[in-house]
C-alpha positions as CSV (number, residue, x, y, z in Angstrom):
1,X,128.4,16.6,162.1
2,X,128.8,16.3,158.3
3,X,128.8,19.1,155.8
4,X,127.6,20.0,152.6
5,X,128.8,22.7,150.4
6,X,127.6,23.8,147.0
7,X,127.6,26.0,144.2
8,X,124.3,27.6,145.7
9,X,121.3,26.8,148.2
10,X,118.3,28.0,147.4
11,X,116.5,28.8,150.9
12,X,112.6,27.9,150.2
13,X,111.4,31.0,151.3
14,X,108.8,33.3,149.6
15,X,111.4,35.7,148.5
16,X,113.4,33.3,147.1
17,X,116.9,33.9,148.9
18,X,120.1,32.2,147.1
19,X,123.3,31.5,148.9
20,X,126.2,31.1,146.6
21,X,129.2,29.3,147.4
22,X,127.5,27.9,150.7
23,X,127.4,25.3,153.2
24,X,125.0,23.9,155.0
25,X,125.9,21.6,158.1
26,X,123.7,19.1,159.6
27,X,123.7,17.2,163.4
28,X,121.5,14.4,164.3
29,X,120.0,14.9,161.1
30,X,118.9,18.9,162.1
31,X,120.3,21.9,160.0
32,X,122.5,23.6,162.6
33,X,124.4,26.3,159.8
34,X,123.6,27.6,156.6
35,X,125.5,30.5,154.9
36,X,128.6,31.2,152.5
37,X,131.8,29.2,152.8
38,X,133.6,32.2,154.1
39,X,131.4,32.7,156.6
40,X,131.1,28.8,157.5
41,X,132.6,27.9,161.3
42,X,135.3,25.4,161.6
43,X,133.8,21.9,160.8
44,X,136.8,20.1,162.6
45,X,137.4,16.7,160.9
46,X,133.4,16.1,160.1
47,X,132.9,14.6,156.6
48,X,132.3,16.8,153.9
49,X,129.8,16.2,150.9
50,X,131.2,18.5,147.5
51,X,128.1,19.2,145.7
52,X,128.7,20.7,142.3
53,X,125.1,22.0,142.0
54,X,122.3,23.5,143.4
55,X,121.5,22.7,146.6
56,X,117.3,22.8,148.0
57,X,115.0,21.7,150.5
58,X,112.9,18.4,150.2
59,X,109.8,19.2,148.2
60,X,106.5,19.0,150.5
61,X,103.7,17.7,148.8
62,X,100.6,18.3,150.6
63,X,97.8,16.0,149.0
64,X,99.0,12.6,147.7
65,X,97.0,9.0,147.4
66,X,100.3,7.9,146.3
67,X,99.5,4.3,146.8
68,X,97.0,4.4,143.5
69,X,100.2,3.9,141.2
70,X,98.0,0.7,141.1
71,X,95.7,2.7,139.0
72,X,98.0,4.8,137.0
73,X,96.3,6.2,134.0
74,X,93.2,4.1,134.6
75,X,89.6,5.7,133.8
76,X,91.1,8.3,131.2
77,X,88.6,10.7,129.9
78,X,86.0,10.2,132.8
79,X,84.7,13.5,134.8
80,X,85.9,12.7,138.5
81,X,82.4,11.5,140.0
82,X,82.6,9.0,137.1
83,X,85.9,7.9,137.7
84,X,85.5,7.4,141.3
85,X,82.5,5.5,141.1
86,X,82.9,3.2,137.7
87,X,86.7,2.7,138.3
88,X,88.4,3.7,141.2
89,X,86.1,2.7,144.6
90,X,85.5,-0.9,142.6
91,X,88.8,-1.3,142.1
92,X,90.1,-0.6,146.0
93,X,87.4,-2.1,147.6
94,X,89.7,-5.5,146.3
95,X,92.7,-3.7,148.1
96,X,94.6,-5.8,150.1
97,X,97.1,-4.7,152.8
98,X,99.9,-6.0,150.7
99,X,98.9,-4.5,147.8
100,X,99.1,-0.7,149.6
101,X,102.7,-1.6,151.1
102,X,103.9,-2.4,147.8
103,X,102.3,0.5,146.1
104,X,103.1,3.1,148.3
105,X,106.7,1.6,148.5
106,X,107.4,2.3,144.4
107,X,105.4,5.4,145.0
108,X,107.5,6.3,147.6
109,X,110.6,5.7,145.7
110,X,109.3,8.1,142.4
111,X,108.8,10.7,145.1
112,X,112.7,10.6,146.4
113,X,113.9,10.7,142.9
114,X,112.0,13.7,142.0
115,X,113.1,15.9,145.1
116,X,109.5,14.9,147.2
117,X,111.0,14.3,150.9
118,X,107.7,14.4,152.5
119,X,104.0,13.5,151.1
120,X,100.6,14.1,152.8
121,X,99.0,10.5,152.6
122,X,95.3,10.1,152.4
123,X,94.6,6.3,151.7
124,X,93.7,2.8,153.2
125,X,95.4,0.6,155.7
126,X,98.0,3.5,157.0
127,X,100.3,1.6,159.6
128,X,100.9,-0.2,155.6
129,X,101.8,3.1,154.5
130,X,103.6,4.0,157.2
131,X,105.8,0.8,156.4
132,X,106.8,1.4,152.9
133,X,107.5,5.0,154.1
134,X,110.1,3.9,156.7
135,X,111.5,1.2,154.1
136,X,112.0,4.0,151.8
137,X,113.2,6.4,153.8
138,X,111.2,8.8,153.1
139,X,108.8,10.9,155.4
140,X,105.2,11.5,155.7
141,X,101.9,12.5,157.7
142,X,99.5,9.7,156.7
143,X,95.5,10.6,157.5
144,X,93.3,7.2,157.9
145,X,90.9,8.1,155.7
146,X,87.2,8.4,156.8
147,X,84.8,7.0,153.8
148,X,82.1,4.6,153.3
149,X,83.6,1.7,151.1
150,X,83.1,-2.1,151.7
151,X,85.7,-4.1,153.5
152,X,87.5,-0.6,155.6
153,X,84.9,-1.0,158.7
154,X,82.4,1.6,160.0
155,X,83.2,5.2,160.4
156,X,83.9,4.6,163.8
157,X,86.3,2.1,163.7
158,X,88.5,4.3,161.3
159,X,88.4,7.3,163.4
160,X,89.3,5.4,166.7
161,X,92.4,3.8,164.1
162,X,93.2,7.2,163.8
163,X,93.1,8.1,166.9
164,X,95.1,5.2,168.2
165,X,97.9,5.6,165.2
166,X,98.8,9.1,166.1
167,X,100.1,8.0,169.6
168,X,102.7,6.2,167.8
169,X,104.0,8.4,165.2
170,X,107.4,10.2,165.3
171,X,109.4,12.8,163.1
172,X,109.3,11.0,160.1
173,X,106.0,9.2,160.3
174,X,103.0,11.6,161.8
175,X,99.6,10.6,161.7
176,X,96.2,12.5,160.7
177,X,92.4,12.2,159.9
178,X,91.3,12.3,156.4
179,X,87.6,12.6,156.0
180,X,86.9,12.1,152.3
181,X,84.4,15.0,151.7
182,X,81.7,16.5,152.5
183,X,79.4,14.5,150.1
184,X,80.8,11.3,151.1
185,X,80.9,11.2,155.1
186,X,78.1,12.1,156.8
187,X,78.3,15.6,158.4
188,X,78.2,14.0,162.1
189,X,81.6,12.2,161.7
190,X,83.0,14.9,160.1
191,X,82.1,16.7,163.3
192,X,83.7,14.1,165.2
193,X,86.7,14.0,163.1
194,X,87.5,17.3,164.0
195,X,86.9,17.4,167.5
196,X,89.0,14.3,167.6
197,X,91.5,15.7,165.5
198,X,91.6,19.2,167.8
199,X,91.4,17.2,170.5
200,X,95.1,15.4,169.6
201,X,96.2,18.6,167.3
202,X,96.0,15.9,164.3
203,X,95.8,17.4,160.7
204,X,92.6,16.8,159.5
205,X,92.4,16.6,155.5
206,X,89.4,16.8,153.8
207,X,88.5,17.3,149.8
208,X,86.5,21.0,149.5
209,X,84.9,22.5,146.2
210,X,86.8,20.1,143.8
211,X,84.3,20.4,141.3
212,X,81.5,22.4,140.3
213,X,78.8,20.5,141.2
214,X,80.7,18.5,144.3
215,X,77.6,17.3,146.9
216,X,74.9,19.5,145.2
217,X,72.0,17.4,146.7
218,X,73.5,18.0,149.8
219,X,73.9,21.3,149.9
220,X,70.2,22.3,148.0
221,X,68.9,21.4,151.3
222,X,70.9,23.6,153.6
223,X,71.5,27.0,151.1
224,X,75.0,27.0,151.9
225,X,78.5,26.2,150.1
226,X,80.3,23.4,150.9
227,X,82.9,25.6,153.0
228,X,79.9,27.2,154.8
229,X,78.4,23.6,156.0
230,X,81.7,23.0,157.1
231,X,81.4,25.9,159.4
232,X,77.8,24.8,160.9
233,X,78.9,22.1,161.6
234,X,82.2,22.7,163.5
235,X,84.7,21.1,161.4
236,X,86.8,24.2,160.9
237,X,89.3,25.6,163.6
238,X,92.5,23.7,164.4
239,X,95.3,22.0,161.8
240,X,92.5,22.1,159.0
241,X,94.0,21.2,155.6
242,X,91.1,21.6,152.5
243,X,92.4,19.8,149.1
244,X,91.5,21.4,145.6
245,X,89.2,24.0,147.0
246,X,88.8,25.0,143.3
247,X,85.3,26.2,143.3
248,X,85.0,28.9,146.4
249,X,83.6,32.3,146.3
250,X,84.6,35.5,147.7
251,X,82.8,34.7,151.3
252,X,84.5,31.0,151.6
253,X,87.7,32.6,150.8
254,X,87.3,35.0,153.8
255,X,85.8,31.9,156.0
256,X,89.0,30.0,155.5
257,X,91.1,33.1,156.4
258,X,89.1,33.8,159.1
259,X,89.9,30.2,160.3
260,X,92.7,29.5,159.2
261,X,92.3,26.9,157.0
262,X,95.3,25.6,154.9
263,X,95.0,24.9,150.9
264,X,96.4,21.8,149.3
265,X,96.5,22.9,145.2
266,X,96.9,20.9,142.6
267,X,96.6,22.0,139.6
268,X,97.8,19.3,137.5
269,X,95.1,16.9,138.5
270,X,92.3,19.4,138.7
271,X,93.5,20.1,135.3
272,X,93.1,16.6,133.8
273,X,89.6,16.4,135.7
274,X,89.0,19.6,134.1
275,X,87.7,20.1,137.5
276,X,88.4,23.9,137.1
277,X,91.2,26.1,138.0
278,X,91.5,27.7,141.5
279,X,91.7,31.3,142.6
280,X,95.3,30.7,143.9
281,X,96.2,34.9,144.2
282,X,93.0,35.5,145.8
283,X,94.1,33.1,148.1
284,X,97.8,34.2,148.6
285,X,96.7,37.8,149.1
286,X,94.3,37.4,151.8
287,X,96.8,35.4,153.5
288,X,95.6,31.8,153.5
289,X,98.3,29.1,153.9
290,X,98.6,27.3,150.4
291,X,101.1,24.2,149.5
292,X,101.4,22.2,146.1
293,X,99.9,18.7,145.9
294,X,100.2,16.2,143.3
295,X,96.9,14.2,144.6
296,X,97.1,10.8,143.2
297,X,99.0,9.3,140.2
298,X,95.5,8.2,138.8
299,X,94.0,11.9,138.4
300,X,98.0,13.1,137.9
301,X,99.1,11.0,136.5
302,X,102.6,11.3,138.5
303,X,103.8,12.0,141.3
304,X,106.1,14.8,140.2
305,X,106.2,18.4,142.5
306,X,108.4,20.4,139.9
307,X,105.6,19.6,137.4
308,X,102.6,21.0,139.7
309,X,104.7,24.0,140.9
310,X,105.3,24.8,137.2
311,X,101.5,24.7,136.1
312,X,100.7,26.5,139.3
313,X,102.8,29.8,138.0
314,X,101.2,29.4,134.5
315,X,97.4,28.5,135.6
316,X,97.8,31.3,137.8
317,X,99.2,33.8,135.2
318,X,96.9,32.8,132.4
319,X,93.3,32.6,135.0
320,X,94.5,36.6,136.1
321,X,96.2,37.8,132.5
322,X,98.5,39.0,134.4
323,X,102.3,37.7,133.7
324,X,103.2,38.7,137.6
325,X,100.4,36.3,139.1
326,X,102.9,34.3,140.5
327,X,105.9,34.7,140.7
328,X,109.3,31.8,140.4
329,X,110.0,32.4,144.1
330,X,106.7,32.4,145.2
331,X,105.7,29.1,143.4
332,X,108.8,27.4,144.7
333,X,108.3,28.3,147.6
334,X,104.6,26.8,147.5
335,X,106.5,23.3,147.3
336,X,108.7,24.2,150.1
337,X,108.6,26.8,152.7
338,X,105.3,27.1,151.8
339,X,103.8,23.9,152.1
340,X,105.3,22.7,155.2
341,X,103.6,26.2,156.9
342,X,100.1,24.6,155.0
343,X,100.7,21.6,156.9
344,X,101.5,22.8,160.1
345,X,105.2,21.7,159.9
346,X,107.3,24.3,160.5
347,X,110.8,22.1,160.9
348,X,110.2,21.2,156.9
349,X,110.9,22.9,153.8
350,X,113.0,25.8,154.3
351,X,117.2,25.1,154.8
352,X,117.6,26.8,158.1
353,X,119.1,26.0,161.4
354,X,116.6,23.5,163.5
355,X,114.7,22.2,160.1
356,X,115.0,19.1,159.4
357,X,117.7,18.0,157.3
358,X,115.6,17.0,154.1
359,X,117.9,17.9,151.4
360,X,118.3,17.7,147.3
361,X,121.1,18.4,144.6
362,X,120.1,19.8,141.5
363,X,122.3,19.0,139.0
364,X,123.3,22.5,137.2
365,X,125.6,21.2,134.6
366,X,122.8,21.4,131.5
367,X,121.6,23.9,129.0
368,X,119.0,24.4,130.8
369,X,120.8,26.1,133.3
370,X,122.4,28.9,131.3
371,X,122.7,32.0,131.2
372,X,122.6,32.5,135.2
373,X,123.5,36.4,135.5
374,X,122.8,36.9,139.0
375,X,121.4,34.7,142.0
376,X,117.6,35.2,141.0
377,X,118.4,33.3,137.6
378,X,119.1,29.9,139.9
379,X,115.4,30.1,140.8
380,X,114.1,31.2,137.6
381,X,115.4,28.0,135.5
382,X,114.4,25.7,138.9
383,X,110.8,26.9,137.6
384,X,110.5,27.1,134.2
385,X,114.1,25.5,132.3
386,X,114.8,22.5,135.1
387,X,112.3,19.6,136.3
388,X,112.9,16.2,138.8
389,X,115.3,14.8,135.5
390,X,117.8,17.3,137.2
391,X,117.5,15.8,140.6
392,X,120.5,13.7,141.4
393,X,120.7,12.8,145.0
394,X,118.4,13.4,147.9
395,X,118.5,13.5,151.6
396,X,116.0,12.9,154.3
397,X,117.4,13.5,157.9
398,X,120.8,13.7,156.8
399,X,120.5,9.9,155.1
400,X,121.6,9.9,151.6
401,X,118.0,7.9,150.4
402,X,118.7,9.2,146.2
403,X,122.4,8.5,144.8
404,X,122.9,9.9,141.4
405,X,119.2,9.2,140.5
406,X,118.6,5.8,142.3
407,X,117.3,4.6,144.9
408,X,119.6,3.5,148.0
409,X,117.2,1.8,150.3
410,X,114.8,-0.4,147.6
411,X,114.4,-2.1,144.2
412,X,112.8,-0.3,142.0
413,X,112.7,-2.6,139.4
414,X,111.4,-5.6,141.1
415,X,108.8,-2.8,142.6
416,X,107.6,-2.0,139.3
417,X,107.0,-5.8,138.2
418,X,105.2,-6.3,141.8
419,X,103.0,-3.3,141.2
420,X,102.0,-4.1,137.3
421,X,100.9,-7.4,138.4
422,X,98.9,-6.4,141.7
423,X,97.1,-4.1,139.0
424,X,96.5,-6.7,136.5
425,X,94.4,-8.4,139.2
426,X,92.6,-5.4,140.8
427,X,91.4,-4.5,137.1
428,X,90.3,-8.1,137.0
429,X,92.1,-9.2,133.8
């Protein structure tokens, strides 16, 4: 056993619980106590980790293409259909399976500093992913993506990868489907993804509603919205996980309640797509599962939660008028608690005995964390004063993976010189 104590631990649940003075104790890399020091049972002769600060769960970000740091900042200005067809799909259809390893590896690595323990991975060549992931140390549900670019096989032979990836994942590396969209695979593989992905309770990603316009000649012919074709065409029911879904209306919100279907938001690139904002207290209140997402760091362009969970409160205040919209606890919690319920993980995000052991110290000796008055106040300045610069150290299992900002398990700066030039080629200069 080892065990950690702090100045407080901030819970990850929607009501935002603080435990001061506390301790949290972890075995075989589980949570197995969490409450005050006084309260604490005898820890024998097990280590003991002094953390002057804060103390939270591992962020859980639920919609990442984290390997397209190789694109960072590439295609500014462009509406998305533009930038996916003029610079991004040219661009990785050059992708080689090196080039992911090494890009999801620095990617990885950004994550851990900013308190991200787990990502959501939608992108090419996943046992690649899964690789830089392990080196990192980092953890992860990667979905094979389903889409129609030269040089990543049919649509067949990336759902039966999919299907023969998720035999081998484990607790830190789980496998999914992730069918682009609805106006990129055809609506028979969809259906197949999902039965497949039912079939071997697999979460099944897919990008719904991102924009206004998103597969309007495909849906003039049916009469029905994207999350309504969807439906027809049995792709809802089971571990459904929609990204962006920025563009529903009153009867696709009650659809996905009425199956169940998780959210991914994230507001920070559907802001700089000005792909619109999304109805995320319509949401809340009729009980859908929503978590935070970062999507890639080409529509971002980072890869940083505490930025996303921040724009969520205000896009959510400002699109209602309403200064109670959302509230601190609530949108930390979407990039904890929260999130790991959207993904169907219920051993992530909260600091609980039997979660997972996915840890980060906030460092509270700044500015930016006075006045605290009571334990609401911690929260508070997590939201709105403090972002990842306050992150000093982060644990995933119980393995320190972040000491005092840094990475313990790669090179960062030899990561960074390997991706710049990998990107130099792919934009063919």
């Amino acid at each position: 056993m080892e065990r950690f104590t702090a100045a407080a631990v901030v819970v990850g649940d929607r009501a935002g619980t603080v435990v001061r003075d506390a301790v949290v104790d972890v075995e075989d890399g589980v949570i197995s106590w969490v409450g005050p020091a006084a309260e604490a049972p005898d820890a024998g002769a097990a280590p003991v980790t002094r953390l002057p600060g804060v103390l939270t769960p591992g962020l859980v970000n639920t919609h990442s293409h984290a390997p397209m740091v190789l694109f960072r900042g590439q295609g500014e200005g462009l509406p998305l259909d533009r930038w996916l067809r003029e610079v991004m799909w040219p661009r990785e259809a050059r992708l080689t399976p090196e080039d992911v390893e090494v890009a999801m590896t620095a990617a990885s690595a950004e994550m851990l500093r900013h308190g991200v323990t787990t990502s959501v991975e939608m992108y090419f060549h996943p046992e690649r992913v899964a690789a830089a992931v392990t080196a990192t140390g980092a953890r992860a549900v990667i979905a094979n993506p389903l889409i129609g670019l030269a040089g990543f096989g049919t649509f067949d032979e990336q759902l039966d990868t999919a299907v023969r990836l998720s035999a081998s994942g484990d607790a830190r590396v789980e496998y999914g489907i992730g069918p682009h969209s609805a106006y990129t695979v055809p609506l028979p593989v969809l259906s197949q993804a999902a039965e497949a992905a039912r079939e071997h309770d697999l979460l099944l990603t897919v990008h719904v509603a991102e924009t206004a316009t998103e597969g309007a000649e495909l849906l003039a012919g049916s009469g029905l919205s994207v999350p309504h074709l969807l439906a027809a065409h049995d792709v809802l029911g089971g571990r459904v996980l929609a990204a962006h879904c920025v563009h529903l209306d009153d009867g696709d919100l009650e659809l996905w309640r009425e199956y169940d279907v998780a959210v991914a938001h994230c507001p920070s690139s559907n802001a700089k797509l000005a792909s619109g904002t999304a109805r995320l207290r319509d949401m809340l209140d009729l009980g859908i599962r929503v978590g935070l997402g970062t999507d890639g760091p080409a529509s971002n362009d980072n890869l940083d939660l505490f930025e996303d969970l921040r724009l969520a409160a205000q896009l959510a205040r400002l699109r209602e008028r309403d200064a109670t919209a959302l509230t601190a606890p609530e949108a930390f919690w979407l990039a904890t608690g929260g999130a790991a319920a959207a993904i169907g993980r219920d051993d992530l995000g909260r600091l609980a005995p039997g979660r997972r052991a996915d840890l980060v110290h906030v460092d509270t000796e700044d500015i930016a964390f006075v006045p605290v008055g009571d334990a609401a106040d911690l929260v508070t300045h997590l939201v709105w004063s403090v972002g990842s610069r306050h992150v000093r150290d982060t644990w995933v299992a119980g393995r320190r993976v972040v000491r005092d900002g840094v990475s313990t398990t790669v090179d960062e700066e030899a990561l960074r010189a390997d991706v710049q030039a990998r990107a130099t080629r792919l934009a063919g200069r």
